[in-house]
N, C-alpha and C positions, 0 to 999 in steps of 0.2 A: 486615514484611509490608505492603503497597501497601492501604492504606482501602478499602473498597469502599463506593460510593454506595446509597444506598437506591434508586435508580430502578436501578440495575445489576442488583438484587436483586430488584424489582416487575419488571423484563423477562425476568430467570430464573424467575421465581413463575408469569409468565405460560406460558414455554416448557413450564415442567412440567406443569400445566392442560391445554394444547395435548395431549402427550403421552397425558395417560391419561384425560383427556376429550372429546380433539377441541373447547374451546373457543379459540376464537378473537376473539370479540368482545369489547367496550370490560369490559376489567376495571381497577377500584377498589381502592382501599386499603380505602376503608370496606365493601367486601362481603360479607356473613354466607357463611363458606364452606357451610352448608347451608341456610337459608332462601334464599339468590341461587343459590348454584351449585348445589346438591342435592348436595355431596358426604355421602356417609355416614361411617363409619369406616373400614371397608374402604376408600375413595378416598381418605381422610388418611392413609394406612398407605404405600400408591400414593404421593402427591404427596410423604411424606416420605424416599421411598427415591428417585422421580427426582431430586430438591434434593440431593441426596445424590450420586445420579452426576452430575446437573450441576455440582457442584465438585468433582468429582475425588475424590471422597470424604476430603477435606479438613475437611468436617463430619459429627457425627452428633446426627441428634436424637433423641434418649430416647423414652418411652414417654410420659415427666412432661410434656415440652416437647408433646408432638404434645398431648394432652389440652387444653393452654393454646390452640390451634388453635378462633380460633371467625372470625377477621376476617383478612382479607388480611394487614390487620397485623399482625397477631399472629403471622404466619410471616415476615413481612421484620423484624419484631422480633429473632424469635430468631435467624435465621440473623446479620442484623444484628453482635448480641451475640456469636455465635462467631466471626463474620469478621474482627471488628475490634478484637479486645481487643491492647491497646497494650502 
């Protein structure tokens, strides 16, 4: 399976945002997904099921992984890690 780049991934992170929040402004790796963006739970439940069909559902994130969910990073982390294990 073909690597997939972490900016590939932060461009996907962003499209899913766009999706179920309508943001479209300058987003960050380092963003606290609720002190910056105000997601709740409910909205990481959201973003984790668009990430989801934006790959084809190719990935799934658990319950464990969404909870790790606090920084931009920490979802281009994980999907990261499912995408590209060798």
């Amino acid at each position: 399976m073909k690597r997939v780049s972490k900016t590939s991934i932060l461009k996907n992170v962003k499209e899913a945002l766009y999706r179920i929040k309508g943001y479209d402004g300058n987003i960050t790796e380092d963003m606290d997904l609720n002190a910056d963006l105000q997601l709740d739970s409910l909205d990481l439940v959201d973003l984790a099921m668009t990430l989801e069909e934006i790959y084809n559902f190719n990935i799934e994130i658990t319950d464990e992984e969404l909870e790790e969910f606090k920084t931009i990073t920490d979802v281009i982390d994980v999907i990261n890690n499912k995408l590209n294990i060798d």
